[in-house]
N, C-alpha and C positions, 0 to 999 in steps of 0.2 A: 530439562523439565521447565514446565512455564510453575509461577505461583501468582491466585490472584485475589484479592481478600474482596468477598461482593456482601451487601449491605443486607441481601435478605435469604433467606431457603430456599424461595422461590425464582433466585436466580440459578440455584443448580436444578430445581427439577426434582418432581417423585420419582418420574422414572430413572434417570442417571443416577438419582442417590439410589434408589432398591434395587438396582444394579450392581451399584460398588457393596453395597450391603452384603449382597448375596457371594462375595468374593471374598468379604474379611474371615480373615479365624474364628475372630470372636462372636460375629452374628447373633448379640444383643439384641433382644428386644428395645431395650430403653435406646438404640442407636438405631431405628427404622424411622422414615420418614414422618408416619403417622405420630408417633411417639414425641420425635423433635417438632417436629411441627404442631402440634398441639401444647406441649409443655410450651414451645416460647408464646403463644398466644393467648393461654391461662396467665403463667408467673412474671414472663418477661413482657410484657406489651409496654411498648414504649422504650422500652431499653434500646441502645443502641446492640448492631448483632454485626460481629466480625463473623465471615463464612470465610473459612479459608479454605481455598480449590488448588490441589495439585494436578496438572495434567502433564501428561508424557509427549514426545518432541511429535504425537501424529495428532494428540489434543485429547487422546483417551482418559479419562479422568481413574487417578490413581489413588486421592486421597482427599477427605475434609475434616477440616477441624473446626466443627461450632461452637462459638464460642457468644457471649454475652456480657457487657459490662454488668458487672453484677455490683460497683461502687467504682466512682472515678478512678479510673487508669488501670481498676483491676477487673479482666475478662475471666471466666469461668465456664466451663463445662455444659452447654447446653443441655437440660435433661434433670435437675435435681441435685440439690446437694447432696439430698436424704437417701437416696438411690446408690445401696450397697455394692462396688466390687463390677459394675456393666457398664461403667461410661468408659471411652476412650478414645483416641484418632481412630476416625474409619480408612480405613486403608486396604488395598490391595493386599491379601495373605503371601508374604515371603518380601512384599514392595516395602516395609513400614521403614526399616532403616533411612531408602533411599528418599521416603515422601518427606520424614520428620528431618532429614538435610536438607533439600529443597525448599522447609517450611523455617526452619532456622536459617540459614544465608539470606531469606527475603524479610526475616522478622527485625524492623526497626529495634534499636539498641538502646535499651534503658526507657524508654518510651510508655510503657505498659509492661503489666504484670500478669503474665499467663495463671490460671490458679486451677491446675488439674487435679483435681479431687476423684474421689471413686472409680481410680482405674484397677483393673485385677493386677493382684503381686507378680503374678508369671507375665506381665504382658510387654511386651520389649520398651515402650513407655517408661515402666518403673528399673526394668534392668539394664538398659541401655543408654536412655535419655541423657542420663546425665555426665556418661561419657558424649558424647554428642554433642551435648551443649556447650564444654567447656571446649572444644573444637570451633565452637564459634564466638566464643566472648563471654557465653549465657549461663548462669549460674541456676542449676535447676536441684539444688539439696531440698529446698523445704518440699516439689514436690515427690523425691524420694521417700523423707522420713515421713510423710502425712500418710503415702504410701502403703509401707511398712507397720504401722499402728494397728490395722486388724491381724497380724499375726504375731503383735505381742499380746492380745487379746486370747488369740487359739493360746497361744502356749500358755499363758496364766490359768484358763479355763482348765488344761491336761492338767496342771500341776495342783487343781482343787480335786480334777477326778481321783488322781494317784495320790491323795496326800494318805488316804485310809492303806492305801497298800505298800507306800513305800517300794524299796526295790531299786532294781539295775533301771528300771523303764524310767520311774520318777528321778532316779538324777540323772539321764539322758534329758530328759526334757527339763531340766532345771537348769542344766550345764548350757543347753543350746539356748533356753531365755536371756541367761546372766550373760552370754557372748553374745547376742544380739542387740540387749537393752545398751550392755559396754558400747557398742560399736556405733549406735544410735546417737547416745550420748556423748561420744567423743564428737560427732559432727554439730553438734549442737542441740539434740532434745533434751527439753525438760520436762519431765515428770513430775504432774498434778495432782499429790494426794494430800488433800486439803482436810483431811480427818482432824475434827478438836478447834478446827480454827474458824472463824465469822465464816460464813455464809455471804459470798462477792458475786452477784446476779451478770457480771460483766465476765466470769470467768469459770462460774460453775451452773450446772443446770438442775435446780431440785425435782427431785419425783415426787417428791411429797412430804407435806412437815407435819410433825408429831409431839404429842409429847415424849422427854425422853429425861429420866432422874439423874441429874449428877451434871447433865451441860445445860448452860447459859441459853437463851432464847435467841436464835438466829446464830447457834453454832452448828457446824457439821458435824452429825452423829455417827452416821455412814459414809462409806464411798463404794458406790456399788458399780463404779467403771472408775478409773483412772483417768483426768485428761493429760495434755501434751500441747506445750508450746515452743516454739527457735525465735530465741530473742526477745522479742515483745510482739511477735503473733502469736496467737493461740489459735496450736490446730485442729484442738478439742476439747470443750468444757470436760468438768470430770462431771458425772451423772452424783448426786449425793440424796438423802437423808436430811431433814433440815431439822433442828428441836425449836417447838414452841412451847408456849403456857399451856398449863393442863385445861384450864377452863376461859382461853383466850382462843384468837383466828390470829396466826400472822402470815401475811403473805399471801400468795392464789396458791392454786393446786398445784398450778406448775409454770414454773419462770423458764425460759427458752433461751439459750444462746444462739444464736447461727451464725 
């Protein structure tokens, strides 16, 4: 396999890419040409753009991973942070293995920091990659557990539906969170439940601040999502609740982490 890393989109082509599109499993929207090609021209203009091209030994084009400096040395997901569960390598459906070893053997070591965000849980990316990468040097955990975060999300959400019914069902899905969140945890997540304590705009994201009897001004009243960070990245503000004065303003409506 050849790998070749080209500076724009428009070096692979609409039609070569709606080509290999039409070939992946996942055949995403947010992964069509229009889509890429318009997001980098909106969000990223001017950013530098790695396009990395796998082709097979006749020149067939098997895979690309677009990718964007999104901050010095770290490249990210063409297509949206915000953009739930649809981004990931375009690849050849049954080829992904062999494009994502062809893309690691040729990826400079230590150099930059790949930051795959919003891939689907089932997609060989988050189940496989990180065997993969340690085959080649590459340390790929944070995008595992960043990964895995929307399905500690599903099972918290079952475990408010079942809380009224109780049952065999609610500690099935209790049992599979607590060995999930365990096993998350041992690799290195932490867990952002900042309930009671100041209000940190670098770590939490407010929906909205109110007043609220009994806390301080600029504590958190609520947590109405959980975040998660490995180490000193944070891979998700927690969403909160802010308390203000009753007859004061503090803050905007809403303070934004990305």
């Amino acid at each position: 396999m050849k790998t070749e890393v080209l500076e724009s989109l428009d070096a692979v082509g609409p039609a070569a890419w709606q080509t290999l599109h039409a070939a992946t499993a996942l055949r995403s929207p947010f992964l069509t040409w229009t889509w890429q090609s318009e997001w980098a021209q909106a969000f990223a203009p001017g950013d530098r753009l790695e396009i990395w091209r796998v082709l097979d030994d006749a020149g067939r084009l098997l895979g690309v991973l677009p990718l964007y400096e999104a901050t010095p040395g770290v490249f990210r997901l063409i297509g949206g942070v915000d953009v739930s569960d649809y981004l990931d390598l375009i690849a050849e459906a049954g080829r992904e293995a062999e494009v994502w070893a062809a893309l690691l053997a040729s990826r400079p070591v230590a150099q930059s920091v790949w930051d795959l965000h919003s891939v689907p849980s089932a997609s060989l990316t988050v189940t496989h990659l990180a065997a993969l990468a340690a085959e080649h040097g590459v340390e790929a955990t944070v995008a595992l557990l960043k990964a895995l975060i929307p399905s500690l999300d599903n099972l918290e959400r079952a475990l408010g539906a079942e809380a009224a019914r109780g049952g065999a069902l609610r500690e099935g899905v209790e049992l599979t969170y607590r060995d999930l969140l365990a096993a998350l945890q041992a690799k290195g997540l932490v867990v952002e439940d900042p309930a009671g304590h100041a209000f940190d705009p670098t770590r939490h994201e407010a929906l909205s601040h109110e007043p609220a009897p009994g806390f301080a001004e600029g504590d958190v009243v609520k947590v109405l999502r959980k975040g998660y960070s490995f180490g000193d990245r944070l891979l998700r503000p927690a969403l909160v609740k802010v308390a203000k004065e009753e007859d004061g303003s503090s803050g905007t409506p809403r303070e934004k982490v990305h």
